[in-house]
N, C-alpha and C positions, 0 to 999 in steps of 0.2 A: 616339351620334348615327346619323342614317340612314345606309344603305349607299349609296354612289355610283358603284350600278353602269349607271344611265341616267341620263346627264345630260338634264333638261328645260329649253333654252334658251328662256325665252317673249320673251325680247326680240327684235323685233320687224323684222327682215331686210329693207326696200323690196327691196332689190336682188334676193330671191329669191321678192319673193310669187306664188303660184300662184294663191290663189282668194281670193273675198271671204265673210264671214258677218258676221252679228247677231247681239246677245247679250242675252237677254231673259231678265228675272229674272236682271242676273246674277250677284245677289251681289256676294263677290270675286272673281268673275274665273276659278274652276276651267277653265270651257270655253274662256275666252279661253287660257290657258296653252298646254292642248295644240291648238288651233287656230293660234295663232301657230308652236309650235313645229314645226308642218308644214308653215310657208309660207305660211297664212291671213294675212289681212289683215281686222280689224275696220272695219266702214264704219258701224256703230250700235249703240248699247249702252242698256239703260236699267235702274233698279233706284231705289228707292222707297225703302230702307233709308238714312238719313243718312251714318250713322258706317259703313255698308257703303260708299258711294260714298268716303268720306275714303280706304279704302282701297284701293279701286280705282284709284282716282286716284293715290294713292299711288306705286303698285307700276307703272299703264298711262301715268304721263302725261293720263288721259284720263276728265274728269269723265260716267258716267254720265245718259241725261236721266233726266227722274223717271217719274212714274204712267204706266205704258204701256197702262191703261184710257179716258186720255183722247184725244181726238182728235185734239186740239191736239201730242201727243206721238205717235203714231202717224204723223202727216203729215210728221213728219224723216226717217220710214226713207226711207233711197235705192230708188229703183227696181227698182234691179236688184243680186241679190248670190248666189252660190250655196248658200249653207248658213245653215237657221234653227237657233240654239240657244237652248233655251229649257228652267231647270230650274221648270216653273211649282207652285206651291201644287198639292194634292190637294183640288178641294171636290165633294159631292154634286152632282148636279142634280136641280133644281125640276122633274119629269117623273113623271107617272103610268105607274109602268110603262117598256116599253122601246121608245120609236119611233124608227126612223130620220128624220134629218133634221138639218141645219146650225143650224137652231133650238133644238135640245134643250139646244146647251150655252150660247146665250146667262143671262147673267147670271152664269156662272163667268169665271174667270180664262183659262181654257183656250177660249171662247170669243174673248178679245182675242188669244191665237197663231193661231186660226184664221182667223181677220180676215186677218191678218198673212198666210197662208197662200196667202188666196183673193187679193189683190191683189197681190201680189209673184212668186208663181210659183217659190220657189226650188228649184234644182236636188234637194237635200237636206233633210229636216229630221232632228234628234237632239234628241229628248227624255228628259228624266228623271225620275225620280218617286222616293217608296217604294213598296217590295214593295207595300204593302196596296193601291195604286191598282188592282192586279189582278184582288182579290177584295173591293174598295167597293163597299157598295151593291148587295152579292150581285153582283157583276161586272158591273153594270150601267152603272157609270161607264166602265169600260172599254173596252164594249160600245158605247158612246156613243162616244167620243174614236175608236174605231180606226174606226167606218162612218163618223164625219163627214171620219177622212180620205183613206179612200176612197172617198171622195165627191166629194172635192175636186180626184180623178184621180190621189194619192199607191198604192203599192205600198206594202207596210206588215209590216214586221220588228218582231218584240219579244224580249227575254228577260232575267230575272231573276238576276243577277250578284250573287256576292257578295265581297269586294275581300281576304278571305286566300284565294280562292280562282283568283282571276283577274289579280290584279293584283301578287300579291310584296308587300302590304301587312298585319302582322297587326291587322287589326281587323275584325270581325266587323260586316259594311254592308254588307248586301243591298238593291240599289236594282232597278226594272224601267227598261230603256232601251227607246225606241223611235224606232228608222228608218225612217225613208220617205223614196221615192225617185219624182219625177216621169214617171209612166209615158213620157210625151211627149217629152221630153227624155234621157232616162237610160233605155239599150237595155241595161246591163250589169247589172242589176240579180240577176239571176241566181248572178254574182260574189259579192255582199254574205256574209258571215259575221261573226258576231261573234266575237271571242277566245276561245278555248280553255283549257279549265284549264290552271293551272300549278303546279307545286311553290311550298310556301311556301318560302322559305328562309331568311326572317331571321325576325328574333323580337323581342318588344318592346324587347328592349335595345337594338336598335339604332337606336333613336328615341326614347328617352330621353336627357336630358341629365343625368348625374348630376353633374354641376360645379354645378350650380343653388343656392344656398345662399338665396333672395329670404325671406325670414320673412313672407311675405304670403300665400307655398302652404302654409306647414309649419301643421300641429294640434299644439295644447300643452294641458296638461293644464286649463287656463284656458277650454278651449272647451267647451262642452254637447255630450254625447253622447261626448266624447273615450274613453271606458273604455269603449265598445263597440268605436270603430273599435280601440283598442291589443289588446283580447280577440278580436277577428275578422280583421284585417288581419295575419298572419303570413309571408305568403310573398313574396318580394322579384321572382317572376316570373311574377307577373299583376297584371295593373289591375283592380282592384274597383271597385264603383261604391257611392254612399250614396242609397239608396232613402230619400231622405225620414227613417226611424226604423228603418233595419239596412243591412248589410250586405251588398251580393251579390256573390260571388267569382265571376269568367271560369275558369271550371276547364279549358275551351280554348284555355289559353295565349296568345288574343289579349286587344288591345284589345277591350271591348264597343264596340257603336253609338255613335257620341260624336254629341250631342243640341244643340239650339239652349239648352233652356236648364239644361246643366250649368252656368254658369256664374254663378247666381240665387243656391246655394248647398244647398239644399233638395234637389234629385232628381237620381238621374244623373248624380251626381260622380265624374269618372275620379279616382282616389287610386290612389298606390304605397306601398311600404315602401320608401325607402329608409337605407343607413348612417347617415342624419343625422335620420331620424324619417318618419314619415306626412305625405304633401302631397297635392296635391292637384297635378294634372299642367300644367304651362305653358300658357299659350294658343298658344307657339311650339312645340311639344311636340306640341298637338292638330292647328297645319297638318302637324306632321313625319307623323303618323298618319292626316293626310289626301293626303299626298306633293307636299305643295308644293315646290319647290325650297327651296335652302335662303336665296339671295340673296331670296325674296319675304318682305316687311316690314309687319309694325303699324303704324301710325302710331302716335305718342307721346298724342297728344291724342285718343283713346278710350278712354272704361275696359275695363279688364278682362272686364266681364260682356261686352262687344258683342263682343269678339274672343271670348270663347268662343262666342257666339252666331253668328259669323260661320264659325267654324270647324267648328260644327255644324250647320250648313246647308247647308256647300260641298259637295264632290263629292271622289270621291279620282281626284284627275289622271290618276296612270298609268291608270288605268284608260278613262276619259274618252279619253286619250290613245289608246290600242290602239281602241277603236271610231273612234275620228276618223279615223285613219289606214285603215282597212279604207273608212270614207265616202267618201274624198278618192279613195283607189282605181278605186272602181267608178265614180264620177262622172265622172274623168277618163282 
């Protein structure tokens, strides 16, 4: 089981809040976690995902609204709150070429944060993506998102983190973050850094449950394909994944990317060896390798596939966490 060597309290302190944020796209909750557990207070949340809000809810108390493209859901945000979080979809823009201008990104997703942006004024924003949002679109998405937000009067921080590298977490999840900071408002800007590499020092094992005995993860000789994974799956200290029709072994000693849809059956299957046979790794397993605490909960009444899909969407907290805290820094 995970090491508990940072406890992340995300429950939720009145007595000590320091600042306010929103939580856009937000899934389950990654950014709420380490935002609460620095004294944040959530004033607005929204997320579109059903069986994602069950769980939010779940875990916050606190039912997400829904479509943050409509207007009708936009007009709940509060006024005023210091820090936007927002992990939004990656989509092209509809754009000939590369123009500056707050219109370029209408019709994306990344258009409704920006909205969000230009009326609210927050102290902060923290965004996150995939790696590839960097080099979309021959970097032209990019190109697009960072002049619209310094356009907006934002000061504008990026960098490409990947979470055995930065966070004490083995699995191999390289995401691009980006900060920005309201020129007007925010004079310390200058301050801002993001985290700094660190030693890895745990290892898969110690996010594994090997007590798990559930006959629902194990492969038996009764499944198709089964005499591949038993001929390729050999070693008990890495997570393979099942590409659809083979086998790809992490020869990295981490976990791979854990994906939205591992959990389909078909691609991108985290699999171990364990003493008791070949499985396929817990949904509880996938938040341990995304560094949820260990008190945050599934609900019972979602399948399987959405918690894997939920846990392959999120974020890996500590990490989340160390940028939030260097945010809250410079801001206050």
């Amino acid at each position: 089981m995970p090491k508990k060597e940072k406890i992340i309290d995300f429950k939720v302190n009145l007595t000590e809040t320091k600042f306010t944020f929103i939580d856009l796209f937000a899934g389950i909750g990654g950014f709420r976690i380490a935002m609460q557990s620095l004294g944040g207070i959530c004033v607005f949340s929204s997320e579109i995902d059903e069986n994602a809000k069950k769980t939010y809810c779940l875990n916050f108390n606190d039912i997400p609204y829904g479509d943050i493209t409509k207007e009708e859901t936009k007009n709940l945000i509060p006024n005023h709150f210091d820090v936007l979080c927002a992990g939004f979809p990656c989509q092209a823009f509809s754009i000939a070429g590369y123009r500056k201008g707050f219109e370029d990104t209408r019709g994306t997703l990344f258009f409704d944060v920006a909205e969000v942006i230009q009326k609210h004024r927050p102290k902060a924003v923290f965004l996150e993506n995939v790696k590839n949002l960097y080099t979309h679109d021959n970097g032209n998405t990019f190109k697009v998102i960072k002049q619209t937000l310094e356009n907006l009067g934002y000061i504008v921080f990026y960098k490409i983190c990947n979470a055995m590298e930065y966070a004490n977490i083995p699995q191999n999840r390289e995401r691009i973050f980006i900060v920005c900071f309201d020129k007007n408002t925010v004079k310390n800007t200058d301050k801002f850094e993001f985290p700094t590499k660190q030693e890895l020092k745990t290892t898969i094992h110690d996010f594994i449950d090997y007590s798990i005995r559930d006959e629902k993860l194990f492969y038996t000789e009764k499944m198709l394909h089964y005499d591949v994974l038993k001929k390729d799956i050999t070693s008990k200290d890495t997570v393979y994944q099942w590409r659809r029709h083979y086998v790809r072994e992490n020869k990295s000693g981490v976990c791979p990317t854990l994906t939205a849809n591992m959990g389909t059956g078909g691609h991108n299957v985290p699999i171990i060896l364990t003493d008791n046979g070949i499985r396929k790794l817990s949904p509880r397993e996938c938040l341990n390798f995304q560094g949820f605490p260990q008190d945050y909960l599934f609900p019972d009444n979602i399948p399987n596939s959405a918690k894997y899909k939920q846990a392959g969407n999120s974020v890996v907290v500590p990490l989340i966490y160390e940028v939030c805290k260097n945010i809250i820094k410079t801001i206050f």
